[in-house]
PASETI-873999 format. One record per residue (C-alpha): residue number from 1; residue in three letters; x, y, z. Coordinates in steps of 0.001 Angstrom, whole numbers, plus 500000, padded with zeros to 6 digits. Layout:
BEGIN
+-----+------+--------+--------+--------+
! pos ! code !     c1 !     c2 !     c3 !
+-----+------+--------+--------+--------+
! NUM !  ALA !      X !      Y !      Z !
...
+-----+------+--------+--------+--------+
***
This chain:
BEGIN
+-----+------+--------+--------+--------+
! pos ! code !     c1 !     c2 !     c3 !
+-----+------+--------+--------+--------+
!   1 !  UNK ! 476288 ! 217793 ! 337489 !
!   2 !  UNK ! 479729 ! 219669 ! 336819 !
!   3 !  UNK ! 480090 ! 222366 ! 339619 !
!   4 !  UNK ! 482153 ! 225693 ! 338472 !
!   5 !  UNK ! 485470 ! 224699 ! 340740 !
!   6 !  UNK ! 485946 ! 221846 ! 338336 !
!   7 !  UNK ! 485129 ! 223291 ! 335050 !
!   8 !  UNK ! 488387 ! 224173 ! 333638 !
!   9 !  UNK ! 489347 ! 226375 ! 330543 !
!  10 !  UNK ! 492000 ! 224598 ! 328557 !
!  11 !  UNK ! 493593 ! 223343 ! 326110 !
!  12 !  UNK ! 492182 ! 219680 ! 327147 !
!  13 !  UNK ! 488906 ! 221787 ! 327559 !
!  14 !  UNK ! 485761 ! 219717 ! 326100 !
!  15 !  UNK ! 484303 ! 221977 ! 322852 !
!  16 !  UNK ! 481105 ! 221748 ! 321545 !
!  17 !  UNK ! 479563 ! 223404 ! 318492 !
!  18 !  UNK ! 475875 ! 223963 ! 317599 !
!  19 !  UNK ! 476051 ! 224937 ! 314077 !
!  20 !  UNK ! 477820 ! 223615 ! 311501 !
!  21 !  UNK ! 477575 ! 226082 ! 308647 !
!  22 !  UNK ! 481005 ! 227626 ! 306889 !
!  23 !  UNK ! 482503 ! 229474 ! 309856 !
!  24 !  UNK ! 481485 ! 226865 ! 312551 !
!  25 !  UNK ! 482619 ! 223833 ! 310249 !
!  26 !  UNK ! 486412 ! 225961 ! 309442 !
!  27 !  UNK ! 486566 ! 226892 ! 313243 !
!  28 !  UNK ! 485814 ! 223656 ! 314440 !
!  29 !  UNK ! 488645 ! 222189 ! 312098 !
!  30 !  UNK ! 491365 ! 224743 ! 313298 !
!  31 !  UNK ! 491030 ! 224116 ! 316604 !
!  32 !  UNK ! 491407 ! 220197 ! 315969 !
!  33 !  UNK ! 494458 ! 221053 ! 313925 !
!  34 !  UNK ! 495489 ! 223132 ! 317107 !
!  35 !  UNK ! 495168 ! 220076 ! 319388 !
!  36 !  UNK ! 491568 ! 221341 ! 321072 !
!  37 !  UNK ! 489616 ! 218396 ! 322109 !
!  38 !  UNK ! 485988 ! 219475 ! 319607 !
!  39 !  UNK ! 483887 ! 216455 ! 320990 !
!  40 !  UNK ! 480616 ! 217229 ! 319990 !
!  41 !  UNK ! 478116 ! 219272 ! 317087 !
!  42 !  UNK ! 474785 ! 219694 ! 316532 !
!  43 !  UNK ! 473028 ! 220950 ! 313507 !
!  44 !  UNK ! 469223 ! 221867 ! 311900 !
!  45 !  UNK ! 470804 ! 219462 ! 309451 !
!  46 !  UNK ! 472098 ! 216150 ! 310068 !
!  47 !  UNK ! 474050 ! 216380 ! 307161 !
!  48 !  UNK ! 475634 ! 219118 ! 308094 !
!  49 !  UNK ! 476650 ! 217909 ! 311962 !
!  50 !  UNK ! 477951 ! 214946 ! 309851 !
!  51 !  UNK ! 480296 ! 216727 ! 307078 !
!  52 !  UNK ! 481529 ! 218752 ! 310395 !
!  53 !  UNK ! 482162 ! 215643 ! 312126 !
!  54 !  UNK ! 484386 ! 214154 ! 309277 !
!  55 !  UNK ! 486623 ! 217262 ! 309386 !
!  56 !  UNK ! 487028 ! 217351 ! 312803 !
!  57 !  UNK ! 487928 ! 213339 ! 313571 !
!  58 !  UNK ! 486681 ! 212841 ! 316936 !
!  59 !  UNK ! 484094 ! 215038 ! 317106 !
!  60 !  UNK ! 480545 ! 213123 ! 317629 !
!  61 !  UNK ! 477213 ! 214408 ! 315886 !
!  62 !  UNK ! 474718 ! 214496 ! 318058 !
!  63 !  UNK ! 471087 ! 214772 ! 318038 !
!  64 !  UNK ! 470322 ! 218536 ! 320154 !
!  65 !  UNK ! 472048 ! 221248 ! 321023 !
!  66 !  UNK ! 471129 ! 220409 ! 324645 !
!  67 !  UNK ! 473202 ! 217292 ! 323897 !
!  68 !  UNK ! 476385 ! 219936 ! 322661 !
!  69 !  UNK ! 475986 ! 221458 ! 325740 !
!  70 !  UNK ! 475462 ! 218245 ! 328452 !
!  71 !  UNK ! 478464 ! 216805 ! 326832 !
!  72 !  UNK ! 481078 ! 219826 ! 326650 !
!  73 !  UNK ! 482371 ! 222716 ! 328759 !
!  74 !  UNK ! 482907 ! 225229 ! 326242 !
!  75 !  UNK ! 480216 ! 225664 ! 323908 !
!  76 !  UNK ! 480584 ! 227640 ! 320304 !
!  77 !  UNK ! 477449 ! 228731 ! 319217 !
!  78 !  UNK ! 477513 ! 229274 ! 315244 !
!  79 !  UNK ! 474381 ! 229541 ! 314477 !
!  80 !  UNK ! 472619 ! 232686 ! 311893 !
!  81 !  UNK ! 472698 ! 235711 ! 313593 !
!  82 !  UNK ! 468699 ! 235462 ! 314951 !
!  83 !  UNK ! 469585 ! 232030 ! 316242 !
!  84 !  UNK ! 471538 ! 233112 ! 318613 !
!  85 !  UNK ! 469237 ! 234068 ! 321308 !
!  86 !  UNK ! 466616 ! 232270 ! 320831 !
!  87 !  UNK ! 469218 ! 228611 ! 320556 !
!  88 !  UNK ! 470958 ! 229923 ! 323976 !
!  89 !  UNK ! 467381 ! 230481 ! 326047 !
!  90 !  UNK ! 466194 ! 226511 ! 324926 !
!  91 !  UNK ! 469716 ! 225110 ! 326666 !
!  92 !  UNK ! 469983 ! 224199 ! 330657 !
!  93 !  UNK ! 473083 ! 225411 ! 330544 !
!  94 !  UNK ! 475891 ! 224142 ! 333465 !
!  95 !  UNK ! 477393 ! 227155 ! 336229 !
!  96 !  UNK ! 481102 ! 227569 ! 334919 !
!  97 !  UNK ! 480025 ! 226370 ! 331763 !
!  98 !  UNK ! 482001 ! 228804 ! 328745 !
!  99 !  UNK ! 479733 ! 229850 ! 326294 !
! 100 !  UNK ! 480610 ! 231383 ! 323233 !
! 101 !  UNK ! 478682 ! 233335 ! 320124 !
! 102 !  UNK ! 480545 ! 234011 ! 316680 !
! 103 !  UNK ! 478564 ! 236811 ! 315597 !
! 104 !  UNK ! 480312 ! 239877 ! 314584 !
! 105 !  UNK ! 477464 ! 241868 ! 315219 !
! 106 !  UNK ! 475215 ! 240352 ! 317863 !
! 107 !  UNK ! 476115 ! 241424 ! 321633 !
! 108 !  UNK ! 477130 ! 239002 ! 324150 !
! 109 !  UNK ! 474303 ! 240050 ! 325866 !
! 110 !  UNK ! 472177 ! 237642 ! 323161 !
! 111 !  UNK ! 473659 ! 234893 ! 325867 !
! 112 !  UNK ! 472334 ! 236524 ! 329041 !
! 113 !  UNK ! 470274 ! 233455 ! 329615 !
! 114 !  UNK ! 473150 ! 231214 ! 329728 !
! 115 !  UNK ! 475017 ! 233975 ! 332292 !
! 116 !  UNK ! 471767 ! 233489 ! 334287 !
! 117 !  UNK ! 472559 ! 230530 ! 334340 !
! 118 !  UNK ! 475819 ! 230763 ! 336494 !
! 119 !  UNK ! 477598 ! 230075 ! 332859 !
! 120 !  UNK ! 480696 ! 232038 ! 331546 !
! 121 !  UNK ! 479466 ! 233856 ! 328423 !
! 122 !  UNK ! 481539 ! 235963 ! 325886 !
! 123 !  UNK ! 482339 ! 236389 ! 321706 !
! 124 !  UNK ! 484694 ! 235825 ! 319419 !
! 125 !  UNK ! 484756 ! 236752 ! 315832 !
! 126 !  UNK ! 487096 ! 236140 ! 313366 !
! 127 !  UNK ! 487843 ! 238383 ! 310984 !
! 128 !  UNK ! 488026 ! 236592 ! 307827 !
! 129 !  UNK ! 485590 ! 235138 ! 305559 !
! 130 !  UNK ! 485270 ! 231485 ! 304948 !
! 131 !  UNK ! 483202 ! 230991 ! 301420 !
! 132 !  UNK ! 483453 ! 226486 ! 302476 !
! 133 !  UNK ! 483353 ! 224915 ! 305060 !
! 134 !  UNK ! 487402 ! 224014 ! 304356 !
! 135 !  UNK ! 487982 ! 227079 ! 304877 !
! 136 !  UNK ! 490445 ! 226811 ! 308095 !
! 137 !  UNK ! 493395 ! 227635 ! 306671 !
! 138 !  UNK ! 492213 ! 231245 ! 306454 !
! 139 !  UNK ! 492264 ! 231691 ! 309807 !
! 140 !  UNK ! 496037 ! 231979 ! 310428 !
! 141 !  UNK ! 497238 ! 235945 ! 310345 !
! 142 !  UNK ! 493533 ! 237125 ! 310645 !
! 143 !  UNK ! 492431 ! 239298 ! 313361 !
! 144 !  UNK ! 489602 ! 238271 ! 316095 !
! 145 !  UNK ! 487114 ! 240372 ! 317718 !
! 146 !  UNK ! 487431 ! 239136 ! 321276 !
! 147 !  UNK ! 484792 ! 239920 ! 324058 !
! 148 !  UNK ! 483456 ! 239167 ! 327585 !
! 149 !  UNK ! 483305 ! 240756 ! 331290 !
! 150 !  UNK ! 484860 ! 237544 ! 332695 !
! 151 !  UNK ! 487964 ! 237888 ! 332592 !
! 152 !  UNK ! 489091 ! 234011 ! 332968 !
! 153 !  UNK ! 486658 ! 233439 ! 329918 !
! 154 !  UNK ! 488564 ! 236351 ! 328049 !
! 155 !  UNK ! 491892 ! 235020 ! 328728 !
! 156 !  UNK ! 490981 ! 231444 ! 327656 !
! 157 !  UNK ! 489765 ! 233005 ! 324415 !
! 158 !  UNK ! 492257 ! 235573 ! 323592 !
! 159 !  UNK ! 494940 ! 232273 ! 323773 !
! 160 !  UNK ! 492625 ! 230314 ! 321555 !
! 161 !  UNK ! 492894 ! 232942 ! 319666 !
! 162 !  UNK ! 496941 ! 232782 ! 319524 !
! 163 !  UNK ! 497217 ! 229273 ! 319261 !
! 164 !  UNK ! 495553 ! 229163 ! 316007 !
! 165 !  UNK ! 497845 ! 231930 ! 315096 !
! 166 !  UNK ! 495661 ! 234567 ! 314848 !
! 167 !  UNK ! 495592 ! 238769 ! 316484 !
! 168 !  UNK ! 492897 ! 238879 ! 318883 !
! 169 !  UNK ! 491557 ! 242324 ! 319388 !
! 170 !  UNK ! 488322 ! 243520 ! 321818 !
! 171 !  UNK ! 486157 ! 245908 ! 320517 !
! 172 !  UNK ! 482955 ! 247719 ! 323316 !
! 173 !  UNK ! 479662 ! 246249 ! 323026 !
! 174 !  UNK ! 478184 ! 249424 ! 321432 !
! 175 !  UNK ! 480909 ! 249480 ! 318600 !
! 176 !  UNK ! 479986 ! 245557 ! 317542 !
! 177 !  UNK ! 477310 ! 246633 ! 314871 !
! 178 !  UNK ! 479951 ! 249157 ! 313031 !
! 179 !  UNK ! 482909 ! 246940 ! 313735 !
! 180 !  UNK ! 480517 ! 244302 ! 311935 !
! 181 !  UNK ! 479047 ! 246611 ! 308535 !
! 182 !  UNK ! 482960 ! 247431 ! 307844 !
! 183 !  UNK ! 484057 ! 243713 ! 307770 !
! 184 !  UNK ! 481146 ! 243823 ! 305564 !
! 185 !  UNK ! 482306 ! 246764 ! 303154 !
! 186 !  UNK ! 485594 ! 245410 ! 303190 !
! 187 !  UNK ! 484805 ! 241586 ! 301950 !
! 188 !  UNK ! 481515 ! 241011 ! 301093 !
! 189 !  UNK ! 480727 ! 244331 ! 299041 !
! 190 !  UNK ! 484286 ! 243897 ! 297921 !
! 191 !  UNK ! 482611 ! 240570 ! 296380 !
! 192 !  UNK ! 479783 ! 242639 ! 295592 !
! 193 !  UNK ! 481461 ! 245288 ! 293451 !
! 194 !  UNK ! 483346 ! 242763 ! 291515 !
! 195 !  UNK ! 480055 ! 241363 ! 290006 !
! 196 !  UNK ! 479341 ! 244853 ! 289144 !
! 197 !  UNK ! 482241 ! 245657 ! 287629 !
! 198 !  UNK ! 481897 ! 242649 ! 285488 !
! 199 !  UNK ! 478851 ! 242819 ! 284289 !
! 200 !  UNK ! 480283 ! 245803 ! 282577 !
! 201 !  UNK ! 481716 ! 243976 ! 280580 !
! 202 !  UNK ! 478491 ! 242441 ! 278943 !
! 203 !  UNK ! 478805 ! 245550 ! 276623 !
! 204 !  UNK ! 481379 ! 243821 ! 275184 !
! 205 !  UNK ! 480296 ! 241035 ! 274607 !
! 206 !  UNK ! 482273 ! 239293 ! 277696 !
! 207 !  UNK ! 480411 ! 236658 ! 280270 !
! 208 !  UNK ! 480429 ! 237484 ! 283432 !
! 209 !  UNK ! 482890 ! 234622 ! 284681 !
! 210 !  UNK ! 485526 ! 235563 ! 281869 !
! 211 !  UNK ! 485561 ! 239224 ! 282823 !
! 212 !  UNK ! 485609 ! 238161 ! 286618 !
! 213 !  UNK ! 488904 ! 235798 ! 286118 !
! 214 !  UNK ! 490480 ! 239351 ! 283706 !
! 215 !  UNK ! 489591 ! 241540 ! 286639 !
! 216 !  UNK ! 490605 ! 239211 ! 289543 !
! 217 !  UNK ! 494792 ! 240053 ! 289184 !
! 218 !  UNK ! 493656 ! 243565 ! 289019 !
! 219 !  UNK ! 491812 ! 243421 ! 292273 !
! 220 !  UNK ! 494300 ! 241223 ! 294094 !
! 221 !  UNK ! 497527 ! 243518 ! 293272 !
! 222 !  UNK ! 494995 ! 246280 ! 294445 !
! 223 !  UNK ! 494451 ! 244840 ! 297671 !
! 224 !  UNK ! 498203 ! 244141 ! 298064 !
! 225 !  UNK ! 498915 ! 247280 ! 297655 !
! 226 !  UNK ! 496627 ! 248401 ! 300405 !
! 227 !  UNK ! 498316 ! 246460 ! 302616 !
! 228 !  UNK ! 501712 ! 246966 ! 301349 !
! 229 !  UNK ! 501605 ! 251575 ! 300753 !
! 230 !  UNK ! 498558 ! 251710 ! 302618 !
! 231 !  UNK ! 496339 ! 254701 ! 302045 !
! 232 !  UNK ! 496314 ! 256979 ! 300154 !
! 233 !  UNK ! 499262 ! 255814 ! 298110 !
! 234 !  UNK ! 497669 ! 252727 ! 297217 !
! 235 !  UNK ! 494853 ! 254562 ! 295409 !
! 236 !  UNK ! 495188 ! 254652 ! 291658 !
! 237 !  UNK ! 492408 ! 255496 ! 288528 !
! 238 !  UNK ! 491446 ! 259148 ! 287173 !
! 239 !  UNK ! 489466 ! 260701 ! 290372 !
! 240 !  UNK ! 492481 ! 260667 ! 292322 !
! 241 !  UNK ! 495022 ! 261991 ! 289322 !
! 242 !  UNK ! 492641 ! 264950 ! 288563 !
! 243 !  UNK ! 491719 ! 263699 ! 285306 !
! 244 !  UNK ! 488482 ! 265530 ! 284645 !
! 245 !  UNK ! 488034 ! 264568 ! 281319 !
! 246 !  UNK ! 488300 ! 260853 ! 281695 !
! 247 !  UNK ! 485552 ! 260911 ! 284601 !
! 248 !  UNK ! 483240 ! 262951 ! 282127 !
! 249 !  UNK ! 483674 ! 260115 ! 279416 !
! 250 !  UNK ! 483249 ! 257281 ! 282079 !
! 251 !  UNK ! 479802 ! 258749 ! 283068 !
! 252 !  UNK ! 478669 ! 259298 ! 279533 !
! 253 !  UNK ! 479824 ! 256503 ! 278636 !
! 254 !  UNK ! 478050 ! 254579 ! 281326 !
! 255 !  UNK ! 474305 ! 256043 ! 280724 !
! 256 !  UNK ! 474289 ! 252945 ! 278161 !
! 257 !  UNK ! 474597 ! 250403 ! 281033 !
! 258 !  UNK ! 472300 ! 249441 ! 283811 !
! 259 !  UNK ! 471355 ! 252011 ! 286187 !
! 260 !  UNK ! 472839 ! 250390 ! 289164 !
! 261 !  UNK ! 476477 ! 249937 ! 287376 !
! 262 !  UNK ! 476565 ! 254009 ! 286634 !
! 263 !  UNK ! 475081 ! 254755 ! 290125 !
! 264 !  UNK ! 477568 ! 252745 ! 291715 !
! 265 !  UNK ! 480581 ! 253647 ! 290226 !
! 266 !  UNK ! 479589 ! 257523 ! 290834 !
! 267 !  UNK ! 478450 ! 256774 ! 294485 !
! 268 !  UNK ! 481638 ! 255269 ! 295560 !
! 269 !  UNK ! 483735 ! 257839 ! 293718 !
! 270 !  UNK ! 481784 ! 260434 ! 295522 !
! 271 !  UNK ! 481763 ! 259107 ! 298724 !
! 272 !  UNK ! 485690 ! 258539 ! 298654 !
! 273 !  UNK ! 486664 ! 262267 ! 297095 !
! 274 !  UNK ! 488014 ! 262926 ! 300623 !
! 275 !  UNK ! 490518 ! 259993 ! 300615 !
! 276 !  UNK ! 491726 ! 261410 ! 296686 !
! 277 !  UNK ! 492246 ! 264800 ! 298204 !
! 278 !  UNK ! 494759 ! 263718 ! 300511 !
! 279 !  UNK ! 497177 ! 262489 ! 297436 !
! 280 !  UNK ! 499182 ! 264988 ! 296300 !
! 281 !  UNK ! 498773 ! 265806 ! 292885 !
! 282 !  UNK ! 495247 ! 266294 ! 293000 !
! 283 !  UNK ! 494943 ! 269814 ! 292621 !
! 284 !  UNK ! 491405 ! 271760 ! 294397 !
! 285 !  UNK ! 490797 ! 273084 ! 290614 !
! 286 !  UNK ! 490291 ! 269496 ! 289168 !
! 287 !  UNK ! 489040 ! 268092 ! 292657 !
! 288 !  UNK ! 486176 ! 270486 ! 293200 !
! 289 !  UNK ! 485606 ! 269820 ! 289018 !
! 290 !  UNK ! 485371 ! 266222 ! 289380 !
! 291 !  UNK ! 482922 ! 266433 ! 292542 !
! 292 !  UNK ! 480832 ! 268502 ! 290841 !
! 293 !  UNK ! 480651 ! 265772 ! 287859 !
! 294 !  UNK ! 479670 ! 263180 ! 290231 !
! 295 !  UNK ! 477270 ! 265326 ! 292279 !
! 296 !  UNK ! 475130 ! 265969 ! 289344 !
! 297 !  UNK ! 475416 ! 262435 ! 288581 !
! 298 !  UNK ! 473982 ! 261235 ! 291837 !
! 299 !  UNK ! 471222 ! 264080 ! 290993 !
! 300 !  UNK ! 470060 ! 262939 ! 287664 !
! 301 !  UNK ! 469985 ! 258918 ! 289132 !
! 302 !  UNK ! 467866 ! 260463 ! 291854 !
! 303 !  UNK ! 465779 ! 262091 ! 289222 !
! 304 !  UNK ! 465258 ! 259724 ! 287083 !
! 305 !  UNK ! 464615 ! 256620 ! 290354 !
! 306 !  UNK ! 461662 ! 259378 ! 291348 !
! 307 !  UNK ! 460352 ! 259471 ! 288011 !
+-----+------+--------+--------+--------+
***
């Protein structure tokens, strides 16, 4: 059995993965890419451990995710959320074994068996999203949520983090679950709000893949300019130039559509009234007027849901 005074954290370090979904497949890639030695995966599917193991040449699929973790030193667990735990209490784990989660959301503290253990546990999250498993190239100039109270764990991870070119960042346990639901608002419901906005377009006639690939410059310069003026200059459309009557025609126009497609585009323009104030140009006259629009709005979809 490896003893902790020999279990070093390295570039030559042993990796393991069980899990070989999207993240843990693009992960596993990047740190081949980086020179990492990834020598083992495991997987509910076989399939799955195999695909991984083809992108990451080397790597062997194995059988467990005992085997993962008899066979490396630093162990990335990318399992679903609820796996977590449950996946880390199964393993005999090795004292000065690293053991890692992915989770944005889940505390370390899902790994406390491993810890118990005598193993090194932490997290690290990247901040991207990977929609394929070849999704690797992503990774470079994201940010990483970086965690653990071992501090030669920490370090080992926060230069993992650098070598594959990315900003590692820690963030306290208690702030994981709202660090987590704004990655969330800010890709997946970005996603989200697309398909809304396109199946808007149905009105016209338009599917929803034609309207998505017309809206998708629209979004992208959008997002650019987020990151380019940052906020509020980057915000543009009627709310935030005090156009009254354009709002008032949007929502009339939009009792025609879905429910959802009028709820959502007065929710968010609601919700966001304090980021439009802070542009100049929008005067408190129109501001307060255009509130009021969308307040009533929210009312009558309230209304009508209780009906």
């Amino acid at each position: 059995m490896t003893s902790e005074n020999i279990i070093t954290l390295d570039s030559n370090t042993p990796i393991g993965f069980i899990g070989a979904g999207r993240l843990g497949t693009s992960v596993g890639a990047a740190l081949h890419r980086a020179d990492f030695r990834v020598v083992a995966v495991s997987s509910r599917s076989s399939s799955s451990a195999e695909s991984f193991a083809e992108r990451v040449p080397g790597c062997a699929p194995v059988a467990t995710s005992q085997d993962v973790a008899d066979i490396a030193d630093a162990v990335f667990i990318t399992t679903p959320d609820g796996a977590i735990e449950p996946v880390a209490r199964e393993i005999s784990w090795r004292a000065g074994q690293a053991v890692v989660h992915c989770s944005g959301a889940r505390p370390v503290s899902d790994l406390a068996s491993a810890h118990e253990s005598g193993a090194r546990i932490g997290g690290v999250h990247p901040l991207q999203t990977f929609p394929t498993p070849d999704s690797a190239d992503l990774i470079p100039g994201a940010s990483a949520a970086v965690g653990s109270d071992d501090p030669v764990l920490l370090d080992w991870l926060q230069k993992v983090v650098y070598v594959l070119e990315a900003k590692p960042f820690t963030i306290k346990e208690q702030h994981r679950a709202i660090y987590h639901a704004s990655a969330v608002m800010a890709c997946g419901l970005v996603s989200s709000l697309m398909g809304l906005a396109a199946e808007a377009w149905a009105v016209m006639g338009v599917s929803r893949a034609d309207a998505l690939r017309a809206l998708r410059p629209l979004t992208a310069a959008t997002v650019e300019a987020v990151g380019r003026e940052g906020l509020p200059e980057a915000i543009t459309g009627p709310a935030v130039r005090g156009d009254v009557e354009t709002i008032r025609m949007h929502l009339e126009a939009m009792k025609s559509l879905p429910p959802k497609l009028s709820h959502a585009y007065t929710a968010l323009n609601y919700d966001a009234m304090s980021l439009f104030e802070e542009r100049d140009g929008l005067s408190a006259e129109a501001g307060a007027e255009i509130k009021e629009l969308l307040r009533q709005s929210l009312e009558n979809h309230a209304n009508e849901r209780r009906s």
